[in-house]
C-alpha positions as MATLAB code, in Angstrom:
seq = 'XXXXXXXXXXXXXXXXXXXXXXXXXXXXXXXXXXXXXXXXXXXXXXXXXXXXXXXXXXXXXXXXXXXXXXXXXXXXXXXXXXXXXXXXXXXXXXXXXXXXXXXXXXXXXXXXXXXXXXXXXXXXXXXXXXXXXXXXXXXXXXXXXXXXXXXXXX';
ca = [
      -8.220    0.975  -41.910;
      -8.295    4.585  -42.182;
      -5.616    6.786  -40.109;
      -6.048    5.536  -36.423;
      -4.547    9.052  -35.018;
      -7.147   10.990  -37.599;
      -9.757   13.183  -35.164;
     -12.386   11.810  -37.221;
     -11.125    8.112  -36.313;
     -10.789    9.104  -33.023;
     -13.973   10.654  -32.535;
     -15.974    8.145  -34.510;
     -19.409    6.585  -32.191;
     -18.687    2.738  -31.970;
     -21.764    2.295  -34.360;
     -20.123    4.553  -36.796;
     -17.367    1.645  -37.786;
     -15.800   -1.857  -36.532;
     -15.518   -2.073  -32.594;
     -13.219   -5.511  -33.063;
     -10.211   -4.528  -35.100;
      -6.786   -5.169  -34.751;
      -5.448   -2.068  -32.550;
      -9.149   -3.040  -30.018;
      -7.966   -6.651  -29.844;
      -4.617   -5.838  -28.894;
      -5.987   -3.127  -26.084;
      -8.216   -5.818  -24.726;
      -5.310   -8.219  -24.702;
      -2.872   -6.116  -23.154;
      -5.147   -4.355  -20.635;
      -6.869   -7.665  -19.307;
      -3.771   -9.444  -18.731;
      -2.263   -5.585  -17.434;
      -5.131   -5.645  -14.960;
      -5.221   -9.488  -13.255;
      -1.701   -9.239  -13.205;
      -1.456   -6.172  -11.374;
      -4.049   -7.131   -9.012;
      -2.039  -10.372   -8.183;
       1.134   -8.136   -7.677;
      -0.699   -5.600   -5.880;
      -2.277   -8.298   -2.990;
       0.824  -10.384   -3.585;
      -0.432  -13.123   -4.525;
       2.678  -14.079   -6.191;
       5.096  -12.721   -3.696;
       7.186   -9.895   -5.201;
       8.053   -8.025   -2.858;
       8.498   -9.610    0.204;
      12.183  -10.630   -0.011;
      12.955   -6.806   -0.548;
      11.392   -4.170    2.310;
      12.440   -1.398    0.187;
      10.408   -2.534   -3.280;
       7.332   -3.379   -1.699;
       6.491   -0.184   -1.293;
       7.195    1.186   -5.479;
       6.134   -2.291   -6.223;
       2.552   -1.461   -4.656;
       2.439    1.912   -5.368;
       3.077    1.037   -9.306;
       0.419   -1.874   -9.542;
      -2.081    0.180   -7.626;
      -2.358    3.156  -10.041;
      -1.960    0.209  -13.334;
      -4.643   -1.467  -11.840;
      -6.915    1.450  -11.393;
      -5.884    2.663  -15.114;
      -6.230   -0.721  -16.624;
     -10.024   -1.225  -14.907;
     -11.326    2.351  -16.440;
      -9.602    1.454  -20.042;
     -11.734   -2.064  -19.731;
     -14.627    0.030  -18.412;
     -14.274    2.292  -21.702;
     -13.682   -0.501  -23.597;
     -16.970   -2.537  -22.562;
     -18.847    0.699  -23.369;
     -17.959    0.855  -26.566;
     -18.662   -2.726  -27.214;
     -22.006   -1.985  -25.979;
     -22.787    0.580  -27.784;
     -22.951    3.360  -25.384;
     -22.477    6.697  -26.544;
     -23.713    8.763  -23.518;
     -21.685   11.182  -23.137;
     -19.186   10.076  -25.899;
     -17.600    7.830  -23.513;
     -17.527    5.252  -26.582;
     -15.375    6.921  -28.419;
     -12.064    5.609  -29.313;
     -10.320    8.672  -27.924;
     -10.974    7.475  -24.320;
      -8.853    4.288  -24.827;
      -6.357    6.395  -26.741;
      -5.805    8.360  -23.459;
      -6.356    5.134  -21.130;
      -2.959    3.954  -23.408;
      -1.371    7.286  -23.119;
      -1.768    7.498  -19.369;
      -0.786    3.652  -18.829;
       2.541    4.761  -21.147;
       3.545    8.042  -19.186;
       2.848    5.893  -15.885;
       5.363    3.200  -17.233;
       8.014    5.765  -18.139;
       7.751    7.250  -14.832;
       8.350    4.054  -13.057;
      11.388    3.106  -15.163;
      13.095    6.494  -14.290;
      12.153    5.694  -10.967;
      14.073    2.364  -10.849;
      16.904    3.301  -12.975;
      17.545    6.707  -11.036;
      15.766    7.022   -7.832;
      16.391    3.893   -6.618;
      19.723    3.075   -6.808;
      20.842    5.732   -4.592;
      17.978    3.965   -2.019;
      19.092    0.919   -2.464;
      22.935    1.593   -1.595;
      21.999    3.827    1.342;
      19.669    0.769    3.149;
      22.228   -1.656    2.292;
      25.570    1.493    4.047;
      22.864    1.895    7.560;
      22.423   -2.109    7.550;
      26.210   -2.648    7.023;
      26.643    0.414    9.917;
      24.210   -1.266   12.336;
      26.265   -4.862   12.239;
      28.956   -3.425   13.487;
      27.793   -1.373   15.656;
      25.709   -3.880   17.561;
      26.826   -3.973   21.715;
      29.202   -6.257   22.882;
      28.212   -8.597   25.632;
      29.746   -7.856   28.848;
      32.261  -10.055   29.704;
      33.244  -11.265   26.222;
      31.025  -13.624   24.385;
      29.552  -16.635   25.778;
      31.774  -19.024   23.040;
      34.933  -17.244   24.595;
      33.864  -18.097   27.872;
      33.312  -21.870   27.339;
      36.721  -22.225   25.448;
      38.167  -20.835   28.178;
      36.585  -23.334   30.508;
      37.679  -25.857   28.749;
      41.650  -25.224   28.149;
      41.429  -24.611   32.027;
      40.468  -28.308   32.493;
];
């Protein structure tokens, strides 16, 4: 296998060398299970985010772009199985950069749960605490009150 981050490598046409090695299998693997299983996520089908109002918005947000970056790496990746090279859009470069964006759009999600939202997180959790107790009192005491008093009077 010659150097897989050579230009030459890169810019080979798929019927310029092997379309099934070991770096093409793993793509195929990764993006194909990437894909369904952001899909699932994404319609949840599996129910992620449901129990938590305030991740099912990240949570969507996150599987929508994966999904949409996973589908054009498996688009790329059937063309070059195919043997297309209109347009060079067989090249190897194209999954290189379907990778890099998938990577850089991973990164950007763990910041966002490690530092963004925490501070989220704490200040739902301070306005829910806040609203409990300031909820309205029932005029004339609460109706448990009322009956206990009813009863001691008997």
């Amino acid at each position: 296998m010659q150097n897989p981050f050579s230009w030459s490598y890169l810019n080979a046409q798929p019927y310029q060398g092997a379309v099934w090695g070991s770096l093409s299998i793993a793509f195929l693997v990764v993006s194909s299970v990437g894909f369904v299983g952001s899909l699932l996520i994404y319609y949840d089908v599996i129910k992620v985010g449901r129990a938590n109002r305030l991740l099912r918005g990240p949570i969507q947000q996150a599987t929508g772009i994966a999904s949409v970056i996973l589908g054009i790496g498996l688009i790329f990746f059937a063309l070059r199985v195919m043997d297309v090279s209109a347009f060079g859009l067989g090249k190897r470069l194209w999954l290189y950069l379907v990778t890099l964006a998938g990577l850089i759009e991973a990164a950007y999600y763990v910041y966002y749960f490690r530092v963004v939202y925490p501070p989220k997180a704490r200040a739902l959790e301070a306005q829910r605490t806040k609203q409990r107790y300031l909820a309205p009192a029932v005029a004339g005491g609460s109706g448990t009150a009322r009956k206990r008093n009813k009863k001691k009077k008997r």
